[in-house]
C-alpha positions in Angstrom: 23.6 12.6 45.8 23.3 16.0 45.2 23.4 18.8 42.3 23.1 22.6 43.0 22.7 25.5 40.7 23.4 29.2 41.4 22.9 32.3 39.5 24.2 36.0 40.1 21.8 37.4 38.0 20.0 40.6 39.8 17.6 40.3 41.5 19.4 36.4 42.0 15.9 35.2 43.8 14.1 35.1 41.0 16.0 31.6 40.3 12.7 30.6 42.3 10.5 31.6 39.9 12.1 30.0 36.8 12.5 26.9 39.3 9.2 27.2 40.4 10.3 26.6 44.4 9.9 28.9 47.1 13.1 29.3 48.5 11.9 30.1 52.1 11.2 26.4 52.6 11.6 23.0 51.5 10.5 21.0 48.9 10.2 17.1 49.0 8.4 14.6 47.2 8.7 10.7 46.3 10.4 9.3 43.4 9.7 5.4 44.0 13.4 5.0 44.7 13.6 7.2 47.4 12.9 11.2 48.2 13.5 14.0 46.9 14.5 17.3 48.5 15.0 21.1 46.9 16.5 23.4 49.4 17.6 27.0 49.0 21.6 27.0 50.5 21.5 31.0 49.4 18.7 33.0 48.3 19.8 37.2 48.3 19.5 39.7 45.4 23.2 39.3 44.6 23.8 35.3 44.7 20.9 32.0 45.2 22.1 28.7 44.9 19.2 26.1 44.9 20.2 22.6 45.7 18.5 18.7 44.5 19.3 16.2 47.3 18.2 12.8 46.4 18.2 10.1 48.8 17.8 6.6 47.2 17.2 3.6 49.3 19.2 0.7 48.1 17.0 -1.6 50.4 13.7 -0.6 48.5 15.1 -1.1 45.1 16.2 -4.5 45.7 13.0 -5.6 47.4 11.3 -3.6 44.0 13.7 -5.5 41.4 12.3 -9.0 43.5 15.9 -10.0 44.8 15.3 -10.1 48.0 16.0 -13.9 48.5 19.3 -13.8 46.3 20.6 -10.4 46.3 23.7 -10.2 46.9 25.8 -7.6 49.2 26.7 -5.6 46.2 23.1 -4.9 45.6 22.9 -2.9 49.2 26.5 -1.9 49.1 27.1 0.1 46.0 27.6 4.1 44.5 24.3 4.6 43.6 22.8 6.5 46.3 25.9 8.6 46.7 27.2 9.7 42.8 25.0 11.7 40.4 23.2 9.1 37.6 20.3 8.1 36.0 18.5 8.6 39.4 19.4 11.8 39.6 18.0 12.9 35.8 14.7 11.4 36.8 14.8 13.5 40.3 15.5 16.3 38.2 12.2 15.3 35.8 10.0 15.3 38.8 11.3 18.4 40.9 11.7 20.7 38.3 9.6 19.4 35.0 8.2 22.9 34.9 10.8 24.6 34.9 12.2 22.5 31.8 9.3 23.3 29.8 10.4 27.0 29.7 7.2 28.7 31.6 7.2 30.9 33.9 4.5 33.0 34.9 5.6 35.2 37.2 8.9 36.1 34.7 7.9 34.8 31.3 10.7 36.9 29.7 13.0 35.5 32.7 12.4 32.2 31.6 13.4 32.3 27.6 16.7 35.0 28.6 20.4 33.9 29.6 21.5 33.9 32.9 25.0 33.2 34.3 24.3 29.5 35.9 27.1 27.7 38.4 26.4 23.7 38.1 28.3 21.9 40.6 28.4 17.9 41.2 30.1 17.1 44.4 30.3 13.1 42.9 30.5 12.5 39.2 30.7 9.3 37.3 32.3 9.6 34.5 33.4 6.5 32.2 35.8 8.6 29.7 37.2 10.7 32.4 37.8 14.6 32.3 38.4 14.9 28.7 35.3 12.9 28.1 33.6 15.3 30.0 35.3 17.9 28.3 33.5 17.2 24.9 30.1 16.7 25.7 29.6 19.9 27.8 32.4 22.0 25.9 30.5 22.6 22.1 27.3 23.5 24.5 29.3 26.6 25.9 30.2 25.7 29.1 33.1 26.4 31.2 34.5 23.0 32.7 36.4 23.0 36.4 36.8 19.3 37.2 39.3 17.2 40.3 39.5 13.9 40.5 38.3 12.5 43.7 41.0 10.0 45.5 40.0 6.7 46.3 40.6 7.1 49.9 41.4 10.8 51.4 43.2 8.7 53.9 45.7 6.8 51.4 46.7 9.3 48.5 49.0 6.4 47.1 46.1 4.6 46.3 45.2 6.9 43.2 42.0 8.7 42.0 39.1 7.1 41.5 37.1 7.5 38.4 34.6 9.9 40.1 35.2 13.5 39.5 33.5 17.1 41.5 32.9 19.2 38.6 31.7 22.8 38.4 29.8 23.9 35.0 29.7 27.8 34.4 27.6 29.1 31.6 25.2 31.8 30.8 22.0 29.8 28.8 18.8 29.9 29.1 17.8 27.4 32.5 15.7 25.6 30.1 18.7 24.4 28.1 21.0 24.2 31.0 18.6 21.4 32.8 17.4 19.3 29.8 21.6 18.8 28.9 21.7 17.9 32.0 19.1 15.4 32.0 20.3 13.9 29.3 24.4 14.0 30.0 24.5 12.7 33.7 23.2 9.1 32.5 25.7 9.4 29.2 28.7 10.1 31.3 27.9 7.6 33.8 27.5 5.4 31.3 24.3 3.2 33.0 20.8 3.2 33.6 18.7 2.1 36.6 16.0 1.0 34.6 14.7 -0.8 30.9 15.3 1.1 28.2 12.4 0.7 25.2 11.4 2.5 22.5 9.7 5.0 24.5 13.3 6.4 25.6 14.2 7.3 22.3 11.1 9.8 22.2 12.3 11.0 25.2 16.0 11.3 24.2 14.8 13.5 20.9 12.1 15.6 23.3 14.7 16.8 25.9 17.5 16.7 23.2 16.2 19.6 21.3 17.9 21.4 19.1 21.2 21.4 20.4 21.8 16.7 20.4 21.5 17.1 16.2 24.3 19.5 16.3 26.7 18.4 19.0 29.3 16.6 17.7 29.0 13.8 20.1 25.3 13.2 18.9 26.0 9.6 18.0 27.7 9.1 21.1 24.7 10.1 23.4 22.7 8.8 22.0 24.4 5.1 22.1 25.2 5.8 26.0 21.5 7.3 26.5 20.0 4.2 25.2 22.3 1.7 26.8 24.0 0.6 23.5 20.7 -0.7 22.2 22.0 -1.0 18.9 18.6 -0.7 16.7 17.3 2.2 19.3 20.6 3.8 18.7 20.1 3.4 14.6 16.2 4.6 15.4 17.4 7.9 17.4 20.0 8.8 14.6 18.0 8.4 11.9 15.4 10.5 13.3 17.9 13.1 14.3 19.2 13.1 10.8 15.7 13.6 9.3 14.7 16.2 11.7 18.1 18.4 10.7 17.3 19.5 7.7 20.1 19.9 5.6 21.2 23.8 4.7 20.8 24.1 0.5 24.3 25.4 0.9 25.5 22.3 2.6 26.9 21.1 -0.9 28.0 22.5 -4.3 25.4 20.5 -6.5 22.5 21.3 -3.6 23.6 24.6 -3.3 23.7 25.5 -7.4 20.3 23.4 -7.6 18.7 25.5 -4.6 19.6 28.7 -6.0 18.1 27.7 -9.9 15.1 26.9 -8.5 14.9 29.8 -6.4 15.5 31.9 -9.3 13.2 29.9 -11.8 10.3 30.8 -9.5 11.1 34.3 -9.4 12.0 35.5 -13.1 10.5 32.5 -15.0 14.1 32.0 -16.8 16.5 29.0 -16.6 19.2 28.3 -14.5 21.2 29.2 -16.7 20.8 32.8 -15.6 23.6 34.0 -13.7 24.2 35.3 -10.8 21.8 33.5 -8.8 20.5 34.8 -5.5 23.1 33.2 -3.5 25.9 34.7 -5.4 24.0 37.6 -5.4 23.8 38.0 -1.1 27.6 36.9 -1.6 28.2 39.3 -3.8 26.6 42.4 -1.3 27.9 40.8 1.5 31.8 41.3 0.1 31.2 44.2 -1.3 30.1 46.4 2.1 32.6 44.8 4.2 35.1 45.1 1.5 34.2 48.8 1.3 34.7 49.8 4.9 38.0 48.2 5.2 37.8 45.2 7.3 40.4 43.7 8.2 39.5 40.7 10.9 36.3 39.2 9.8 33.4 36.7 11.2 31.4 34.8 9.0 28.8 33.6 11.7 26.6 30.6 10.1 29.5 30.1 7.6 27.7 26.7 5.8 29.7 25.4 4.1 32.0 28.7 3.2 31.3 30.2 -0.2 31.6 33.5 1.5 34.7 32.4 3.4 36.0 32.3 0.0 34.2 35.4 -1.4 35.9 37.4 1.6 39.4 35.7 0.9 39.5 37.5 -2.3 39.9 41.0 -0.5 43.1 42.4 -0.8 41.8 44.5 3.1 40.7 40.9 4.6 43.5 39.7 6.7 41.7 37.1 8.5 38.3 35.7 8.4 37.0 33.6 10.8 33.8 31.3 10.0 31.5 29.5 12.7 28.4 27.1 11.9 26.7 25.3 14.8 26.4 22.2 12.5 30.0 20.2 13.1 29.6 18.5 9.4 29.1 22.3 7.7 32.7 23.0 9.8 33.9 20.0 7.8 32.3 20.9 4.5 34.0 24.7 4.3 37.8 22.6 5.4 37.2 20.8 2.5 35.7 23.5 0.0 38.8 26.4 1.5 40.7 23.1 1.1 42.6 24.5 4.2 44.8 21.1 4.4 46.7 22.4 1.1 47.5 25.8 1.9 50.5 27.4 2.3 51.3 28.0 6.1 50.7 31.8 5.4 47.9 31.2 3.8 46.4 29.2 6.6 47.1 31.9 9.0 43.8 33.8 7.3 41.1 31.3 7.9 40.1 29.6 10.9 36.8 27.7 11.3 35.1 27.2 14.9 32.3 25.0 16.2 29.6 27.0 17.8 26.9 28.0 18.5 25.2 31.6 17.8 23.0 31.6 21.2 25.9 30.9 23.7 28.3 33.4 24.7 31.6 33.0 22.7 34.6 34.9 23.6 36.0 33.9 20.4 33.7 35.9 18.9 35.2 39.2 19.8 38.0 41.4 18.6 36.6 41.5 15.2 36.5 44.4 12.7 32.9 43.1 10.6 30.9 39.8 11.3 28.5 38.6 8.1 25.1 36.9 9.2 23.8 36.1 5.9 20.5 33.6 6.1 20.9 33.0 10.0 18.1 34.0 11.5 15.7 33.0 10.8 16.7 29.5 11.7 17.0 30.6 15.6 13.7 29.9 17.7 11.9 32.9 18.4 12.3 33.1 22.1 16.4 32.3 21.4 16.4 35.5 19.7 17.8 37.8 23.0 20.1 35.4 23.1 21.8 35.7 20.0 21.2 39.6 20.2 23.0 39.5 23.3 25.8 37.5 21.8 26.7 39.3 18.7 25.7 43.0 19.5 26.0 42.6 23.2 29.3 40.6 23.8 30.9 40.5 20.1 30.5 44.1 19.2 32.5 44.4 15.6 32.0 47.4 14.4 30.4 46.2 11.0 27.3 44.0 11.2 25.9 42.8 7.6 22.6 40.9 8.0 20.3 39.1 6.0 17.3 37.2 6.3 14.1 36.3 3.8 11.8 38.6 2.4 8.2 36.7 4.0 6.4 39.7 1.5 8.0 38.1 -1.5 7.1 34.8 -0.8 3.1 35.0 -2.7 5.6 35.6 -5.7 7.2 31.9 -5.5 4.6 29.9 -7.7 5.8 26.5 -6.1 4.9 28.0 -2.7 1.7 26.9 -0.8 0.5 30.2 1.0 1.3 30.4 4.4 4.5 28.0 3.9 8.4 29.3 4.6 10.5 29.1 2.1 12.7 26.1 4.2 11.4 23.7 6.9 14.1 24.3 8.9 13.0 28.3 9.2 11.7 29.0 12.8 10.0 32.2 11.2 10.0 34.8 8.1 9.8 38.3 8.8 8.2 40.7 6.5 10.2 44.3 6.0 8.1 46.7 8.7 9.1 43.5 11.4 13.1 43.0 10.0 13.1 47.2 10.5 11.8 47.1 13.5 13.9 44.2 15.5 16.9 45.5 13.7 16.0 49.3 14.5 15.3 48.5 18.6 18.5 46.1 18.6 20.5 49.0 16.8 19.6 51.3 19.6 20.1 48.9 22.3 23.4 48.4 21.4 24.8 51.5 20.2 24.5 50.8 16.6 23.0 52.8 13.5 21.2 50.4 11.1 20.6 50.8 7.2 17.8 48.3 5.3 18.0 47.4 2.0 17.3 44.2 -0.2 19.1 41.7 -2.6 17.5 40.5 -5.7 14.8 41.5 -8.4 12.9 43.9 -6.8 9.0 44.0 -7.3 7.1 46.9 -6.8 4.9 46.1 -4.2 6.5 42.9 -2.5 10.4 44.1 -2.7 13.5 42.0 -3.1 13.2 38.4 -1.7 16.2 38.9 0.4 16.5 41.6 3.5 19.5 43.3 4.5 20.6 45.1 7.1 24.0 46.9 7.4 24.6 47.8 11.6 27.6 50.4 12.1 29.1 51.2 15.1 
C-alpha cells in the first residue's frame, strides 16, 4: 500500500526536514505487521515528493491473531496489504510521529507555516464513495480529484469497484495535513485491524485537534474511528462538546447575559445599561465600513450574525457574506437572518459559508471590507501566519476592521483571577504595544496602512477593554 506527499514550496527539499527523513536514502523500520519504507521519488528545490510503502504480511497476522489451524483462505487472500487502512494510519504514527508533533529543528518556522501539499492514494477504500469522501476532506480545505478503480482493467463491463485513487491538494500546515489523515483513512475505510478500547478515544481527541469539534462530520468520525462502539462514540462526543466551548454569542439569552456581566464588572451598573459592549464593537464595526462605502462585505467569525444584521441595515451594503468555522454558529445566523423567509431579492444579500480562517478560501476574495471582530484571539499562536496569510495575503479587501481583547484591562474585571483570559476558549490576550505591533508588521507586509483605536469605557491607564484596528489598502 502506499501514500506519497509532495510539496512545491522553495527550496521543496526542506519537506525532509519537516518529515524528519533524509531523502538521499531509505528509511525502513518494523511495524509488527510488516515493514515500513519512506523513500524520496523526487527531491529538487522546485518539486519533492516523499513516499510511505507499507508492506503487510497476511501470513504473520494470521499466525499473530492464533488462526493458524482454522484460518480460512480469505484470511491470506484479502485487500489489506494492497488499499490504504488502518494499517496505513499506524505506519504513518511510526514513520513520521515527529513530524506530527509540529517540531522541527532545523526549520522551526517551516514546521508551524502553510505549504502547498499533493496527497495521492493510488488504492482507497471508501464505504460512502466519492461524495463521502467529498465531505470529510472538503470543510478541511482540500481540493478533491478522485476515479473510481474498475474491478478488472481487463473487463470494463464489470463496473467499478468501491476503491477509488484520489489526489488531495491543499496548502496547511504538514502537522494538520498528517493527523487528518491519520484519523480519516480508517473512517473512510470504515474498519480497523485491531481492538478498539477506551484508550482510542484519547487518541481520537489527541490527533483530532482542533479541527474534529468543528467539522461537520464530527459525529460521524468519530462513530467510524471507534468502530461503532456505541458508549465510546457517546464518550468521544461528549468530550468534544465540553472541550468546544461555546462562543457567548452563540445564543440571544447567552449573548445579552455575557455582555451584562461584562459590563457589570466594568462600570459597577446593571444590565440594564445600554449599549453593552457587544453592541458597542457592533456598533464601530458598522459604522467604519458603513463610512467608506462598502459595498460586498465579509464578516469572518460571523457567530451567530448580529453583525450580519447590523451590516444589512446599510443602505451602501449590497451583499454581506458571513463565515464561522463552527457548522452549528452557520446554523444559528440562518436562523437569527431568518434567511428561509426572505424575499428572493432579499436572499441575494447574505450568504453564510462553512470555513475555516487558517485554510486558504477562494471564497474569501473579491470583497470590498471583511469584519474580524473577537477572532483572534481564538487562533493558536503558531496558526497565526496562517490566518495572516489568508486574509491579508490571499483575501486582500481593501477594508480590514479588527478587534480583539484589551489583556491591560483585564486587572479591571473584579470577577477575574489575575493571570486568567477573559474566555477559556482564548488561545491568548494581547495587550496594546503587542496588538500594534502584529497589526503594524502585518500592515506592512501586506501593503496595508493600520489605524488602532479601542471600544468601550476608557480608563486612563488600562484603556478600553476592546482593541481595534482599521487596515486600509
Amino acid at each position: 500500500m502506499l501514500l506519497t506527499i509532495a510539496t512545491t514550496i522553495e527550496p521543496a527539499t526542506d519537506l525532509g526536514y519537516l518529515l524528519h527523513k533524509n531523502p538521499a536514502r531509505m528509511h525502513t523500520a518494523d511495524v509488527g505487521f510488516g515493514t515500513a519504507h519512506v523513500l524520496f521519488a523526487e527531491a529538487t528545490a522546485a518539486r519533492c515528493q516523499a513516499a510511505l510503502l507499507l508492506e503487510v504480511d497476511p501470513v504473520a497476522l494470521v499466525r499473530r491473531a492464533g488462526h493458524t489451524r482454522q484460518a480460512g483462505l480469505w484470511q491470506y487472500v484479502n485487500d489489506r496489504p494492497y488499499v490504504a487502512s488502518s494499517f496505513l494510519s499506524v505506519a504513518l504514527g511510526r514513520m513520521f510521529g515527529t513530524a506530527m508533533t509540529g517540531r522541527c529543528k532545523e526549520r522551526p518556522a517551516l514546521a508551524s507555516t502553510q505549504i502547498p501539499l499533493q496527497i495521492w492514494l493510488p488504492v482507497l477504500p471508501c464505504r460512502g464513495g466519492e461524495p463521502l469522501l467529498r465531505r470529510l476532506f472538503e470543510p478541511l480545505g482540500y481540493g478533491v480529484t478522485a476515479t473510481a478503480l474498475p474491478l478488472d482493467p481487463q473487463f470494463p463491463d464489470w463496473g467499478d469497484s468501491s476503491y477509488l485513487a484520489v489526489t488531495l491538494t491543499t496548502t496547511a500546515v504538514l502537522r494538520d495535513v498528517l493527523e487528518q489523515l491519520y484519523v480519516l483513512l480508517p473512517v473512510l475505510d470504515d474498519d480497523k485491524h485491531y481492538w478498539v478500547g477506551a484508550p482510542e478515544v484519547a487518541k481520537l481527541l489527541r490527533r483530532g485537534g482542533q479541527w474534529l469539534a468543528q467539522h461537520p462530520e464530527h459525529e460521524l468520525i468519530a462513530r467510524r474511528y471507534l468502530r461503532h462502539d456505541r458508549q465510546l462514540t457517546r464518550d468521544a462526543l461528549a468530550r468534544l462538546v465540553a472541550d468546544e466551548v461555546a462562543d457567548p454569542d452563540s445564543t440571544d439569552a447567552a449573548s445579552d447575559e455575557a455582555e451584562a456581566a461584562v459590563e457589570r464588572a466594568i462600570t459597577g451598573r446593571t444590565a440594564e445599561r445600554s449599549p453593552g459592549l457587544h453592541e458597542q464593537r457592533i456598533a464601530a464595526v458598522t459604522e467604519l465600513i458603513g463610512a467608506a462605502g462598502a459595498r460586498r462585505v465579509l464578516d469572518l467569525g460571523c457567530g451567530s450574525g448580529k453583525l450580519i444584521a447590523a451590516l444589512l441595515k446599510l443602505a451602501s451594503v449590497q451583499h454581506v457574506t458571513g463565515m464561522d468555522v463552527s457548522y452549528a454558529a452557520v446554523q444559528k445566523a440562518a436562523r437569527r437572518l431568518r434567511i428561509d423567509r426572505m424575499s428572493p431579492r432579499a436572499a441575494e444579500r447574505v450568504e453564510l459559508l462553512h470555513g475555516s480562517l487558517t485554510y486558504t478560501d477562494e471564497r474569501l476574495a473579491g470583497y470590498d471590507a471583511a469584519a474580524v471582530v473577537e477572532v483572534i484571539e481564538h487562533i493558536e499562536p503558531s496558526r497565526l501566519a496562517a490566518f495572516e496569510q489568508v486574509l491579508f495575503g490571499r483575501a486582500r479587501p481593501g477594508l480590514i476592521v479588527l478587534s480583539t481583547p484589551n489583556a491591560e484591562y483585564n486587572e479591571l474585571f473584579e470577577s477575574l483571577p489575575a493571570g486568567q483570559l477573559r474566555h477559556a476558549d482564548h488561545r491568548f490576550e494581547w495587550t496594546r504595544a503587542q496588538f500594534a505591533d502584529w497589526a503594524g508588521t502585518v500592515a506592512a507586509r501586506h501593503g496595508y496602512q493600520v489605524r488602532l483605536s479601542g471600544v468601550g469605557p476608557a480608563d486612563g491607564r488600562a484603556g478600553c477593554p476592546t482593541q481595534l484596528a482599521v487596515f486600509t489598502r
